[in-house]
C-alpha positions as CSV (number, residue, x, y, z in Angstrom):
1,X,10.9,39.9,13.7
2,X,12.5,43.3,13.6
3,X,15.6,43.3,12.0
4,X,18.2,46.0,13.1
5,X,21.9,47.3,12.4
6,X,23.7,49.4,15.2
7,X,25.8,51.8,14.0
8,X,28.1,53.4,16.5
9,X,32.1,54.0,16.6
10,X,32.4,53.4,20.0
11,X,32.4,49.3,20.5
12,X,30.8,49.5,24.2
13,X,28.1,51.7,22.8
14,X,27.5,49.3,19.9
15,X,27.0,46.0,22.5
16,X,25.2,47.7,25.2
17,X,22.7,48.7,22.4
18,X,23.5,45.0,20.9
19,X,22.7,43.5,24.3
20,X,19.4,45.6,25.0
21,X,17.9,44.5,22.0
22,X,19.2,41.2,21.8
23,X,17.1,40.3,24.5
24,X,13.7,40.9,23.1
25,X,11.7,38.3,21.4
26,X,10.5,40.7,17.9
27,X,14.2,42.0,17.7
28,X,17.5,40.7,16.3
29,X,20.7,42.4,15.6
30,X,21.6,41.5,12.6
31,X,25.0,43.5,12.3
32,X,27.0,46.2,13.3
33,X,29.2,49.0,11.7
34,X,31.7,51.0,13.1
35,X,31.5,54.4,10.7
36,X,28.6,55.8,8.5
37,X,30.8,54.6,5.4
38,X,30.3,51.1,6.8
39,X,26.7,51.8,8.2
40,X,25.6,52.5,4.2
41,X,27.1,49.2,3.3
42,X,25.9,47.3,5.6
43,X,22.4,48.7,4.9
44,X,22.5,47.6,1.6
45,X,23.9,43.8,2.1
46,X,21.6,43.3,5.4
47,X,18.7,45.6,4.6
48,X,17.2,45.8,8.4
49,X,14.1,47.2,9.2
50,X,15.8,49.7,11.7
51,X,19.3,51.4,11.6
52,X,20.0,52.8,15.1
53,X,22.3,55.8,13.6
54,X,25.1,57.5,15.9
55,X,25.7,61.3,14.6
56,X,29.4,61.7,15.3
57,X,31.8,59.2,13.5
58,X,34.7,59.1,11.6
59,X,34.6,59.3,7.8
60,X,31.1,60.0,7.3
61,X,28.8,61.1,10.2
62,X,25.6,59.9,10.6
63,X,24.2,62.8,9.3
64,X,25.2,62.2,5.9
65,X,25.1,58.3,6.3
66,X,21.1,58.8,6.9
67,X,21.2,61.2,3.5
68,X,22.4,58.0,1.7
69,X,20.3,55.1,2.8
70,X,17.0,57.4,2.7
71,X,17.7,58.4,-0.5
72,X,18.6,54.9,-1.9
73,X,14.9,53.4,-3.2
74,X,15.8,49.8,-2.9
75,X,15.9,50.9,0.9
76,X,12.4,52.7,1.0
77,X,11.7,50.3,3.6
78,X,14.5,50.6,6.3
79,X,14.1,53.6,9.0
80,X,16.7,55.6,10.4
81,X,16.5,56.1,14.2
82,X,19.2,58.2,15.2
83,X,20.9,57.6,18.5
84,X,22.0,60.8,20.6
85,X,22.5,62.8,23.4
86,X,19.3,65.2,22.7
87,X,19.8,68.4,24.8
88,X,23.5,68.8,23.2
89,X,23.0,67.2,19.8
90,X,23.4,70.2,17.7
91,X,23.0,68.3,14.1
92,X,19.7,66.5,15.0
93,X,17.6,69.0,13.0
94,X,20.1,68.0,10.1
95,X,19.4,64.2,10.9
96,X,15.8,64.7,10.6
97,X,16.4,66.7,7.4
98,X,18.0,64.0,6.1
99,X,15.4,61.3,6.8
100,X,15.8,60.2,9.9
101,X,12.7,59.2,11.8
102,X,13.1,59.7,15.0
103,X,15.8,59.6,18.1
104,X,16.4,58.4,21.2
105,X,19.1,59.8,23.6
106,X,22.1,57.7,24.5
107,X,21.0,57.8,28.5
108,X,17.8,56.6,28.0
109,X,16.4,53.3,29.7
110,X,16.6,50.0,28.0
111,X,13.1,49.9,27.9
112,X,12.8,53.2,26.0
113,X,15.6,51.6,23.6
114,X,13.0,49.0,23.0
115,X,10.1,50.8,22.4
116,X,11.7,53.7,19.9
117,X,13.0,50.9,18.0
118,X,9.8,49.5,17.5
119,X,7.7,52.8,17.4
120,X,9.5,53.4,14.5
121,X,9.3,50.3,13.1
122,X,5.4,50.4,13.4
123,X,5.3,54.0,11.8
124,X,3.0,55.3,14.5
125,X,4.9,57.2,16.6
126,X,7.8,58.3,15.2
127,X,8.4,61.1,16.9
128,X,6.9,61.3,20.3
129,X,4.7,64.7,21.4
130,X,6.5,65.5,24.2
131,X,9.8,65.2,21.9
132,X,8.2,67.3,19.1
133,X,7.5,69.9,21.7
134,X,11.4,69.3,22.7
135,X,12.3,70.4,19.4
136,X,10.5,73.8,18.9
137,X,11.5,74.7,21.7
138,X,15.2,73.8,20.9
139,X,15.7,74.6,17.6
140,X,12.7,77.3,16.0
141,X,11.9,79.6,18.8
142,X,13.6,81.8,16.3
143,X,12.9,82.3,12.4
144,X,14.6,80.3,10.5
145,X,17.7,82.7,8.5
146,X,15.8,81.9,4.7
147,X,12.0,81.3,4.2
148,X,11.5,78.4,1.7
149,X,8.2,78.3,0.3
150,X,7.4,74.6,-0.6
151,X,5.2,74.1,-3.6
152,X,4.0,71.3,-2.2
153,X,1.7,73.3,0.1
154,X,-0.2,74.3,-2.2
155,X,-1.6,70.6,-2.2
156,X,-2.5,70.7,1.5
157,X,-6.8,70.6,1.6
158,X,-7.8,73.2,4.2
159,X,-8.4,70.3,7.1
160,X,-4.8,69.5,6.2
161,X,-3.3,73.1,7.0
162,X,-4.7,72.5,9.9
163,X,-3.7,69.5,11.1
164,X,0.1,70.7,9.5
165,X,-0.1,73.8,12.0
166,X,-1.1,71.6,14.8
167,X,1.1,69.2,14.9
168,X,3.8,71.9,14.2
169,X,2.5,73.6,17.6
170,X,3.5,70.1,19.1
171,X,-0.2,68.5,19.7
172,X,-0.7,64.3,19.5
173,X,-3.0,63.4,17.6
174,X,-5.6,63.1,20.6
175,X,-5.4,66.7,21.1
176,X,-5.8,67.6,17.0
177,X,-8.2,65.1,17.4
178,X,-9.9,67.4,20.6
179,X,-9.3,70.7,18.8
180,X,-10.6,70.3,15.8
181,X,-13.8,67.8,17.1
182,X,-12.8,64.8,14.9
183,X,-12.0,60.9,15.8
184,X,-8.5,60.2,16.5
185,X,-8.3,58.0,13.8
186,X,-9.7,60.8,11.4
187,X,-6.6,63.0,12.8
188,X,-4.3,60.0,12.6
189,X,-5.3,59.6,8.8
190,X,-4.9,63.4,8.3
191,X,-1.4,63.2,9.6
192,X,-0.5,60.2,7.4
193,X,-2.1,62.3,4.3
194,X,-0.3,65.7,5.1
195,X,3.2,63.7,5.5
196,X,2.6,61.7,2.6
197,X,1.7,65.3,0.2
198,X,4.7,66.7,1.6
199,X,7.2,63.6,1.2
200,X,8.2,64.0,5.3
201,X,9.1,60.4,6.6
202,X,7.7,62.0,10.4
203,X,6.3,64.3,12.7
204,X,9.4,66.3,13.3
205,X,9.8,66.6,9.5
206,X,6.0,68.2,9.9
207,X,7.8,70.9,12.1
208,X,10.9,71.9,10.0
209,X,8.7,72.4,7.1
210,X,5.6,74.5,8.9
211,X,8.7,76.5,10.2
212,X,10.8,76.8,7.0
213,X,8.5,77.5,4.8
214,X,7.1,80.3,7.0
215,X,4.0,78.9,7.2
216,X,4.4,79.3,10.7
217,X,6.6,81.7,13.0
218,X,8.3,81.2,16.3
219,X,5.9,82.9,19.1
220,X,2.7,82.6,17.2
């Protein structure tokens, strides 16, 4: 069973959500909080599997409410799936900075509720291909203002940079898998290893850092 908190201020947000997930059979809502104050609490007394995170809020935003439970260790296990409207959200980069693993607009199907809740929850998918490619094109088709090398390149094995670059060009893991003449598991193990050396909790993490670090620059 996937345990999940709903964090939103508005309360018809919070029980549609409630409702939609109520109704699957792996799923249960196990609480709700109005504010990112109350989300963090809540975190810690309930400890779900999945917090479905609203950005905007009173008295702390989502933003830093992610920051908090990611970096708490007793809540190593609990993803952060941050709930927003995609095409306006101008703070998802800093969601993802802060830990989150993924998002799903707040028009999107019940169905595609269901499933980024428990993509997430399986650690597959976090991040979809088609909404990794949404988010170069949204937020790096222009260098970032500082370069920030990131020691923890310096780890990467050559396969690795590869794979890195790839998936910050957008490609699934079929298509590294295709470009580079490997398995798809092979480049679904490559993935998990790259993320893992460079502490990102996803894909979209993956991107920030190719882009930040300069490893990689908008147009190439």
């Amino acid at each position: 069973m996937i345990s999940v908190l709903v964090v939103d201020d508005q309360a018809l947000i919070r029980q549609a959500v409630t409702d939609i997930l109520d109704e699957e059979d792996d799923i249960e809502v196990v609480g709700e909080a109005v504010n990112g104050r109350a989300a963090v609490s809540a975190t810690v007394r309930l400890r779900p599997d999945i917090v479905v995170m609203d950005i905007r809020m009173p008295e702390l935003d989502g933003i830093g409410a992610t920051a908090q439970i990611c970096a708490t260790p007793e809540l190593s296990d609990t993803r952060v799936l941050v709930l927003t409207t995609f095409e306006e959200d101008e703070y998802l980069v800093a969601a993802l900075r802060a830990g989150a693993s993924g998002f799903i607009g707040k028009g999107a199907e019940p169905e595609e509720i269901v499933r980024a809740v428990r993509a997430v929850h399986a650690g597959d998918a976090l991040l979809s291909p088609v909404a990794t490619r949404a988010l170069i094109d949204r937020f790096v088709t222009t260098p970032p203002a500082d370069v920030r090398p990131l020691p923890e390149l310096a780890q990467l094995t050559d396969r690795e940079r590869e794979v890195l670059l790839l998936v910050a060009r957008g490609r699934s893991n079929q298509e590294i898998a295709e470009d580079l003449v490997i398995s798809p598991h092979t480049a679904k193990t490559h993935v998990n290893r790259t993320m893992a050396k460079l502490y990102a909790h996803d894909r979209a993490q993956l991107v920030i850092i190719a882009y930040e670090s300069g490893l990689l620059v908008p147009g190439t």
